[in-house]
C-alpha positions in Angstrom: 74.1 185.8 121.0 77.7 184.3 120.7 77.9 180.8 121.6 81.3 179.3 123.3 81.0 175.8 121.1 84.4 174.5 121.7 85.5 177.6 124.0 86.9 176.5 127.1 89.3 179.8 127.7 87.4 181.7 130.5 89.3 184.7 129.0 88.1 184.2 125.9 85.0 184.1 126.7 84.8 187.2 129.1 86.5 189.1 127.1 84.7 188.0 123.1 81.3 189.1 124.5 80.4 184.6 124.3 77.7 183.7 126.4 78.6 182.2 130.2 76.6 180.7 132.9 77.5 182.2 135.9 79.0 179.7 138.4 81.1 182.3 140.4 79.2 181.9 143.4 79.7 178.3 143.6 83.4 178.9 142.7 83.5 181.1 145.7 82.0 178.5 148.3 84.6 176.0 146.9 87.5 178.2 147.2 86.2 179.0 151.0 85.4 175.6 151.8 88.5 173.5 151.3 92.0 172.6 149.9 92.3 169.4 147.9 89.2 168.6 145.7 88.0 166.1 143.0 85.3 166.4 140.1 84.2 164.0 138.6 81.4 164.9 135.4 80.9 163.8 131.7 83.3 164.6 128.5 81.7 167.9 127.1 80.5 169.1 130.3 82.2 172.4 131.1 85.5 170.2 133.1 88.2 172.6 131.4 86.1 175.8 131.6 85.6 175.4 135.2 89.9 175.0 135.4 89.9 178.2 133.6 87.8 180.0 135.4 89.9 179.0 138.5 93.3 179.7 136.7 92.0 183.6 136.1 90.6 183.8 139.8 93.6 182.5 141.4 96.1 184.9 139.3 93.3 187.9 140.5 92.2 188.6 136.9 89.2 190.9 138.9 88.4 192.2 135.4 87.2 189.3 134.0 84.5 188.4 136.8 83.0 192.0 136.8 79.2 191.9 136.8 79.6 187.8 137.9 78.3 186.8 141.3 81.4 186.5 142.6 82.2 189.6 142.4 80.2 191.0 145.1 81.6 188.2 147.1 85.3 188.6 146.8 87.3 191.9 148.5 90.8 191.1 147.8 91.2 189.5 144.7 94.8 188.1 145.5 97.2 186.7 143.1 98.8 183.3 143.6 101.1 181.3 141.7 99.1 178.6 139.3 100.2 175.3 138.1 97.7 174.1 135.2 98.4 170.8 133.9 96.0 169.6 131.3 96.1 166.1 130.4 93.5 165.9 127.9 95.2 167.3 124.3 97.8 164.0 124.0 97.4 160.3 122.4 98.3 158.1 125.2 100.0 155.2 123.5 102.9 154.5 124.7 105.3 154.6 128.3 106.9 158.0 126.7 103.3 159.7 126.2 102.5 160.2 129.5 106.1 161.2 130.5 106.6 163.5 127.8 103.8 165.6 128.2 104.4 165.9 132.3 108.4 166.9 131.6 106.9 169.3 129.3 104.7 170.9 131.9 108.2 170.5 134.5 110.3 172.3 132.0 107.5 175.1 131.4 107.6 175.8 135.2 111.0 175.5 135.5 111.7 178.2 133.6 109.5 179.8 135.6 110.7 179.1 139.6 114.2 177.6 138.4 115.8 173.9 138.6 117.6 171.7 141.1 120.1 169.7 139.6 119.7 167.4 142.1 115.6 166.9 141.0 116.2 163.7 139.3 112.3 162.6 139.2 109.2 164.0 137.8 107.9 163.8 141.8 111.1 164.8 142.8 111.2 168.0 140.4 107.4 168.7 141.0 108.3 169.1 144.9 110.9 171.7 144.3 108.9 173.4 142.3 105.9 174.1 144.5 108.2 174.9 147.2 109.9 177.6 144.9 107.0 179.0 143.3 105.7 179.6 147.0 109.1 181.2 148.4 109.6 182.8 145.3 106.0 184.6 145.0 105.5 184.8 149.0 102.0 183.0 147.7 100.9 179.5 148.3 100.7 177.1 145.2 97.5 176.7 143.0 97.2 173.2 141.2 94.5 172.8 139.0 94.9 169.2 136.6 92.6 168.6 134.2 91.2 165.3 133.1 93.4 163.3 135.4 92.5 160.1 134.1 92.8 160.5 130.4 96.0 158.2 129.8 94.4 155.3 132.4 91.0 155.6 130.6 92.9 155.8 127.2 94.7 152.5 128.3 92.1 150.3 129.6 92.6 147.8 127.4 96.2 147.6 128.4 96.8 146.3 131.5 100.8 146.8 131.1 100.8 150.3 130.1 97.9 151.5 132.5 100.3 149.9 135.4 103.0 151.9 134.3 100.4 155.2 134.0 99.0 154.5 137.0 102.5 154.2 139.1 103.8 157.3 137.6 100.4 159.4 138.4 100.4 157.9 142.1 103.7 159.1 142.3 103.3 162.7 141.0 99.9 163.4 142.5 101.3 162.3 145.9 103.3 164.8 146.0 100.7 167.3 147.1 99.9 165.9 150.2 104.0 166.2 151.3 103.7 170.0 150.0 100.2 170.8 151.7 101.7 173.6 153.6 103.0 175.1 150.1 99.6 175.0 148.7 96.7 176.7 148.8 94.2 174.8 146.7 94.6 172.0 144.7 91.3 170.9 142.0 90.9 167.9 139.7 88.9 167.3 137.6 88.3 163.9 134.9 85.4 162.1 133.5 86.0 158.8 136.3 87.3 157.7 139.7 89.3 154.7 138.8 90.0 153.0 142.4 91.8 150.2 141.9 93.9 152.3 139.8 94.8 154.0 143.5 96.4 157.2 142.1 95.1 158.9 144.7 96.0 156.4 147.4 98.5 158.8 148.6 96.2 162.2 148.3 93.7 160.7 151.1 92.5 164.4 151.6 91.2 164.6 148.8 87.4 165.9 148.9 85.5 164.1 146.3 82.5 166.5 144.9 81.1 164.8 142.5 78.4 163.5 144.1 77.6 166.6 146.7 74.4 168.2 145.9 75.9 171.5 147.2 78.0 171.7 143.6 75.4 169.7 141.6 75.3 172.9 138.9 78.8 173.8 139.0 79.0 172.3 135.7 76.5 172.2 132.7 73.2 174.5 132.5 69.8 174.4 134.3 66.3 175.5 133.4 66.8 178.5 135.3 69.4 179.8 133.9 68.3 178.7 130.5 65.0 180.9 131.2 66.9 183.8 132.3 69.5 184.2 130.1 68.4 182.5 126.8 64.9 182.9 127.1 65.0 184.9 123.9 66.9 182.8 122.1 64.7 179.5 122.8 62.2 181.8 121.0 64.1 181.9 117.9 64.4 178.2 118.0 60.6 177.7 118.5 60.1 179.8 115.6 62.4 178.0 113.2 61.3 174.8 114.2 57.4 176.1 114.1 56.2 175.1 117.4 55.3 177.3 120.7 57.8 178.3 122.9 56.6 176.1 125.5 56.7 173.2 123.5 60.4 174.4 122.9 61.1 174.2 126.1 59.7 171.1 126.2 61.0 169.2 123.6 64.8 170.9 125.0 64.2 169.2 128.1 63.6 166.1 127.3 66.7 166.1 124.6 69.2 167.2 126.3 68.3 167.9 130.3 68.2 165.1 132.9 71.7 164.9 134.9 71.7 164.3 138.1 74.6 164.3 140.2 72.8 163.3 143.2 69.1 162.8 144.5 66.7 165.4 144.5 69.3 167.6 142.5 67.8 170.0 140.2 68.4 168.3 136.2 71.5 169.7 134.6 71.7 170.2 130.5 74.1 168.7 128.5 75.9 172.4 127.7 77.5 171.1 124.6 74.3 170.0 123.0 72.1 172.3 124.5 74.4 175.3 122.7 75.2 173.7 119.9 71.1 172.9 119.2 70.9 176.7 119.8 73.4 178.5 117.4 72.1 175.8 114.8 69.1 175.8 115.4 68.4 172.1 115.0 67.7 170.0 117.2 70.6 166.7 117.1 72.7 164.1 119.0 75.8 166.6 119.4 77.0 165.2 122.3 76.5 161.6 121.3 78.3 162.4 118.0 81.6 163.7 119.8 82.7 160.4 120.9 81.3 156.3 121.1 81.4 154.4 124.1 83.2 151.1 122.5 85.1 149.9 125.6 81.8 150.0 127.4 80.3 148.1 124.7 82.3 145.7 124.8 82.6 145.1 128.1 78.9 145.2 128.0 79.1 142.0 125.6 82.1 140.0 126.7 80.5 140.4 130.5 77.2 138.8 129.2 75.6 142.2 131.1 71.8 141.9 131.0 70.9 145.1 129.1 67.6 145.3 130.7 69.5 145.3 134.1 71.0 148.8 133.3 67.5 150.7 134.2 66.6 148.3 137.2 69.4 147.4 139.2 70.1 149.6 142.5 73.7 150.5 143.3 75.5 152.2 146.4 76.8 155.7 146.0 80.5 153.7 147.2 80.0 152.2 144.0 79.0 154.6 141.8 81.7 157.0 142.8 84.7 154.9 141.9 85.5 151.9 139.5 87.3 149.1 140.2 86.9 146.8 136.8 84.4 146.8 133.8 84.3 143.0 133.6 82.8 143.2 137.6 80.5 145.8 136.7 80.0 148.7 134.2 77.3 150.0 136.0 79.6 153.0 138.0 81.9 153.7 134.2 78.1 154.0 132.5 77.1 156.8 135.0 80.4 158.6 135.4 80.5 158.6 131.9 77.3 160.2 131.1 75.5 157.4 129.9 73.2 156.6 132.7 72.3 159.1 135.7 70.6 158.9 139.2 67.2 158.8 138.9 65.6 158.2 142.3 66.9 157.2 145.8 66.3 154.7 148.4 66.7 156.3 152.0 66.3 153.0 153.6 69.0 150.9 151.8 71.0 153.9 150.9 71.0 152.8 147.0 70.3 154.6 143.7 68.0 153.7 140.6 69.8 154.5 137.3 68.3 155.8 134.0 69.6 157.4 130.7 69.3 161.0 131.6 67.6 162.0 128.0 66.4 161.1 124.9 69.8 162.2 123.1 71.4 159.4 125.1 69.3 156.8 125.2 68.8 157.1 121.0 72.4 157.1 120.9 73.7 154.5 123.1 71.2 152.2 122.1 71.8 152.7 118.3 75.7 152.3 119.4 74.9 149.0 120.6 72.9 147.4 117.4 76.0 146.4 115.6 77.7 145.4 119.1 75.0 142.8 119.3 74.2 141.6 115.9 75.7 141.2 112.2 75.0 145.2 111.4 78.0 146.8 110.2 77.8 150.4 112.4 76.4 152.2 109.0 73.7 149.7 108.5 72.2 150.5 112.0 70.5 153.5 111.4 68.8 152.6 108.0 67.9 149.2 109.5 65.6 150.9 111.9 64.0 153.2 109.7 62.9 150.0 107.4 61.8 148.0 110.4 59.7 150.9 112.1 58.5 151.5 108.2 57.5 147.7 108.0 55.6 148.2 111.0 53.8 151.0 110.9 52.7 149.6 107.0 51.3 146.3 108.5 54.0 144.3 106.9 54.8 141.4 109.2 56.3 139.0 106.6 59.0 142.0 105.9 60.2 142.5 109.4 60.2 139.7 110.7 62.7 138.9 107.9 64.5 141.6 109.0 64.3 140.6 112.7 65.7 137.3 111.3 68.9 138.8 109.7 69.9 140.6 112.8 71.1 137.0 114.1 72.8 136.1 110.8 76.3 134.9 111.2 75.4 134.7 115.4 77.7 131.6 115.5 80.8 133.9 114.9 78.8 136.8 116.8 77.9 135.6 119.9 80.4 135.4 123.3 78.7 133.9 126.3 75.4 133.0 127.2 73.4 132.8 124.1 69.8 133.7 126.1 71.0 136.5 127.2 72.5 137.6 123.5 69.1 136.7 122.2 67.3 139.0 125.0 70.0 141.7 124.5 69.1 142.2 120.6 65.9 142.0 121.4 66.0 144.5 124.2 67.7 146.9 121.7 64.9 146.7 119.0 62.5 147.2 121.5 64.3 150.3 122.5 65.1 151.7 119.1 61.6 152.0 118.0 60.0 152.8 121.1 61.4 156.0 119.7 59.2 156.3 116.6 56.1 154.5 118.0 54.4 153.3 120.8 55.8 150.0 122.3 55.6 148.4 125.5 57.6 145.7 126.4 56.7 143.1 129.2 59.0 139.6 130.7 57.5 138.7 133.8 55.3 135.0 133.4 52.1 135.4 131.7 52.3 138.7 130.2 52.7 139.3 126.3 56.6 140.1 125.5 56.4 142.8 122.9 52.8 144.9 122.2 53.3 147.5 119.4 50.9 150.2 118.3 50.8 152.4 115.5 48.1 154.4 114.3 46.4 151.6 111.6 47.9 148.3 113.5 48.9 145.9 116.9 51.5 143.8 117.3 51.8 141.2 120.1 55.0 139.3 119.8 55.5 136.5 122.5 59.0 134.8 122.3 59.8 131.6 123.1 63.7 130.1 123.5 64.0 126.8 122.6 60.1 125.7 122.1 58.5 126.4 118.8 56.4 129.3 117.5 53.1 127.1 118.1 53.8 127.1 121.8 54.2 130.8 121.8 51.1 131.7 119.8 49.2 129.1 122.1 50.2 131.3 125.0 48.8 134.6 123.6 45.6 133.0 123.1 45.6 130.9 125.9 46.5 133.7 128.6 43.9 136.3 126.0 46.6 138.7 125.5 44.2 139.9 122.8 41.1 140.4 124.9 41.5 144.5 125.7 42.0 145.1 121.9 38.7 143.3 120.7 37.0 146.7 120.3 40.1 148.4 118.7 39.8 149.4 115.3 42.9 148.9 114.0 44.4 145.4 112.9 45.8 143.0 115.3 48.8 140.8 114.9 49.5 138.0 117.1 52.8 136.6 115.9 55.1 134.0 117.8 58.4 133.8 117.6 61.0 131.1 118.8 64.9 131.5 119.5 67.3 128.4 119.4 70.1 128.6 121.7 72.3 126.2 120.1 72.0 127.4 116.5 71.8 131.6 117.7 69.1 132.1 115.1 65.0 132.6 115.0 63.8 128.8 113.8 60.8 130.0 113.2 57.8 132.6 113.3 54.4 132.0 112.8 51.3 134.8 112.6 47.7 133.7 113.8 45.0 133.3 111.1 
């Protein structure tokens, strides 16, 4: 089996024997459907193939699509004049970035459907030359753009250049709804719907997709598909990494499956991962390792964002499906980014519950976040875990709660905002990062312990007090008998308590019960 890692040529594919999940027949209902779309899905998630595919159906390339769905759908196989403009291989740095990479894309189909002298505009030149591709061809225009947003998302930071991206997009894109009648299906695709950002203000036909359970598959893999097609292949897999096939499956799913575009959608793979974990045969954190979510990290920190709130607040679909700023709420960039995905639905209120759609993501983003919320240099991060779960699962409290200790060094120059919340934050993340080596359950509401942990020979319960002492929270787990249900437990019990000072952004003090 030939993988497509990095493949995003339909051609190349079709034609180099690679593998391909068929998503012809939801190509055709799209093409049937409508005339201006919008896609929004994660980085890595099949955006460009999908444009591909498009580009060689709308120039009638019936070769290619033999023994595809589609090709017991389509009769004529027409050829129209296509328009491709990929935004995604450029640095967007500067003003000149964004217009030198759109005049080259003019001057390519220039050459193509000739110039007007009088064009003096990148809308004005785009105009004349949908209108002369269409007379010329005696075909209506195809415009496919792919990752719209890349130079807004690239500029977030910069509020002066993303103005002057956003009025020359608004400007360009707006040209299709003038030229509708010259065009016979316009698709974009990008990894966020930016709304204050308004480039589509003037495209107000614009069907957004992203959310309709009708395409929820048109990008990434399913189950199915990996059962019909791979099936043979997950095999291999099982049998390098010794385990059943089932339990390949398994372990698959919960790695890289979970997206869900909307509720009651079948789960979607990651395709990058999933592929990648395939050819290798070793299960990793492709995706994750592709790219790092800083700005939403740090918009996470600067907005004093309540980690915890990312798996329990509910959210409109309005809201997920566009983003107005980070510093309101990240919420909507999380989930269009891949980070977080729907995980149940509220008929009555109309609102979504959020999640991280696998473990690949939530080991990731979490891990991302360690030295976003403490004095860990990004390199220290993964080694400091593998001490502190190694410290645990030995029974040595004296060594991690040193360690625990350290993560507030230096918390003074650390720290922006609200220093409870930054204290519940790092905490939140530890409890997160080695949930995924051993059993932890973590608990805030009044008169419930705040961290237990169990490993095999020992149990931890933590309380944490902020601004109290480590008496008061070890009088509380005996007090409310957090140790009651482990009295017939074999293993050791820990109660430790734990206090955090707000005003000097350290641990004052621990104490461990006798």
């Amino acid at each position: 089996m030939r993988y497509p890692i990095g493949i995003q040529d339909f051609k190349t594919i079709r034609t180099n024997d690679y593998y391909y999940a068929d998503k012809t027949a939801l190509l055709y209902k799209l093409i049937k459907g409508g005339q201006f779309y919008f896609l929004s899905r994660p980085r890595r998630f099949g955006k460009s193939l999908l444009i591909s595919m498009m580009e060689c159906y709308f120039k009638g390339e019936h070769t290619l699509f033999k023994g595809l769905a589609i090709d017991l759908l389509e009769k004529e196989w027409l050829s129209y004049p296509v328009l491709h403009l990929d935004l995604n291989a450029e640095k967007y740095t500067t003003p000149e970035a964004l217009a030198s990479i759109l005049n080259r894309h003019m001057a390519k189909w220039e050459n193509a459907y000739g110039k007007d002298e009088n064009e003096d505009t990148l809308s004005a030149r785009f105009s004349g030359i949908i209108q002369r591709a269409a007379e010329q061809t005696g075909k209506k225009v195809v415009i496919l753009v792919d990752e719209y947003d890349k130079p807004l998302l690239q500029a977030f930071d910069n509020k002066e250049l993303q103005e002057d991206y956003r009025a020359t997009l608004k400007a360009f894109y707006g040209v299709e709804k003038s030229m509708g009648a010259y065009i016979q299906m316009a698709f974009f695709t990008g990894v966020t719907k930016l709304s204050k950002v308004s480039v589509f203000s003037d495209l107000n036909n614009l069907a957004d997709i992203s959310m309709d359970h009708r395409y929820a598959e048109i990008c990434g893999i399913t189950e199915q598909e990996i059962r019909g097609d791979l099936d043979e292949e997950v095999g291999k897999l099982a049998e390098r990494c010794k385990i059943t096939k089932d339990a390949c499956y398994e372990r698959l799913k919960h790695t890289y499956d979970g997206y869900h575009f909307d509720a009651d959608t079948v789960g979607v793979y990651n395709p990058f991962s999933l592929l990648r974990t395939l050819d290798s045969q070793v299960f990793k954190d492709y995706w994750f390792e592709t790219g790092t979510p800083t700005i939403l990290a740090e918009a996470l920190k600067k907005g004093n964002y309540h980690l915890e709130e990312l798996l329990q607040e509910e959210v409109t679909a309005d809201l997920l499906g566009s983003i107005d700023s980070l510093d309101v709420n990240p919420l909507p960039l999380l989930y269009q980014s891949g980070y977080l995905t729907i995980k149940s639905y509220d008929e009555r209120f109309h609102t979504y519950k959020l999640g991280f759609p696998n473990d690949e993501v939530e080991r990731g983003f979490t891990q991302f976040l360690l030295p976003f919320f403490t004095c860990l240099n990004p390199t220290q991060g993964p080694s400091f875990v593998t001490n502190f779960v190694k410290d645990v699962e030995k029974g040595q409290v004296e060594s991690f709660m040193r360690r625990l200790d350290t993560l507030f060094a230096d918390g003074d120059y650390q720290v922006m905002g609200d220093a409870e919340i930054y204290f519940q934050n790092v905490i939140w993340i530890i409890f997160k990062m080695i949930g995924f080596y051993t059993e932890v359950e973590r608990h805030t509401s009044d008169g419930r312990m705040d961290m237990l942990i169990k490993t095999s020979d020992y149990i931890y319960i933590i309380e944490f007090k902020i601004d109290k002492s480590a008496e008061e929270a070890l009088k509380q787990i005996d007090e409310k008998q957090y140790g009651k249900p482990f009295e017939q437990d074999k293993r050791q019990l820990y109660k430790i308590g734990a206090n955090f000072s707000t005003k000097t952004k350290r641990l004052d003090g621990w104490k461990m019960a006798e």
